[in-house]
C-alpha positions in Angstrom: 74.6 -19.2 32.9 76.4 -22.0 31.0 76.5 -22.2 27.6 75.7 -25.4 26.2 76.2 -28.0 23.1 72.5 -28.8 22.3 70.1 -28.5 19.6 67.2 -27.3 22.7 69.1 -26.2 25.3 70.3 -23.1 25.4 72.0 -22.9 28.6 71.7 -24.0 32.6 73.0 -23.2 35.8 73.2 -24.5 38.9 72.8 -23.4 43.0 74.2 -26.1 45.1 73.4 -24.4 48.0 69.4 -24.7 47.1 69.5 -27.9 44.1 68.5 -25.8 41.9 68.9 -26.0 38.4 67.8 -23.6 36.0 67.5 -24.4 32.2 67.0 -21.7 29.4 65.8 -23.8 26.2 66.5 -22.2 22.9 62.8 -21.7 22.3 62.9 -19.1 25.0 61.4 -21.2 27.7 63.1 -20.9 30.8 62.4 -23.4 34.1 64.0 -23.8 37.4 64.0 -27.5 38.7 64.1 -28.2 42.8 65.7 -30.5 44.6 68.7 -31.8 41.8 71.7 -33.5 43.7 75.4 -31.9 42.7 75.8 -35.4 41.2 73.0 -35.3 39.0 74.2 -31.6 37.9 77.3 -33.0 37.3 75.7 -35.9 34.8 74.3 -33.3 33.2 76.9 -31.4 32.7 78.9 -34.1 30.6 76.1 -35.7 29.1 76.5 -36.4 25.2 73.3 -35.2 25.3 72.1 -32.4 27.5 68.8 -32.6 25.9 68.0 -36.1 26.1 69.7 -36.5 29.6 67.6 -33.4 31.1 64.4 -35.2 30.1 65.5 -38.9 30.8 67.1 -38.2 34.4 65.7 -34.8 35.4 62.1 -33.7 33.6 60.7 -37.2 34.9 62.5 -36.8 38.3 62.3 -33.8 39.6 59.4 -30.8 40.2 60.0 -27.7 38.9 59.0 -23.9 37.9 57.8 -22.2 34.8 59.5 -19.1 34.8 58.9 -17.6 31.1 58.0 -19.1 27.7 
């Protein structure tokens, strides 16, 4: 996991191999969401805003799993 700058993200990670991203929110939630490109990892990654970019470009986009919280 990846420590990250953000007032609700905690940290993420990320398995090319599968796309999948997995996002630990400092609220204690943690979800896993399929099918994200390296690219949009990447965008992510160096967003000024991990927050705002995960739900612009990846909470609308993409499915995902509820794993706790």
């Amino acid at each position: 996991m990846k420590k990250v700058n953000s007032s609700n993200v905690d940290s993420i990670h990320y398995e090319p191999l599968v796309r999948k991203l997995t996002v630990v929110f400092k609220n204690g939630g943690t979800y896993e969401y399929h099918d994200v490109s390296p690219d949009k990892y990447k965008e992510l990654e160096s967003a000024e805003s991990i927050g705002g970019h995960l739900h612009k470009h990846i909470k609308s986009s993409h499915s995902f799993t509820k794993l706790r919280g």
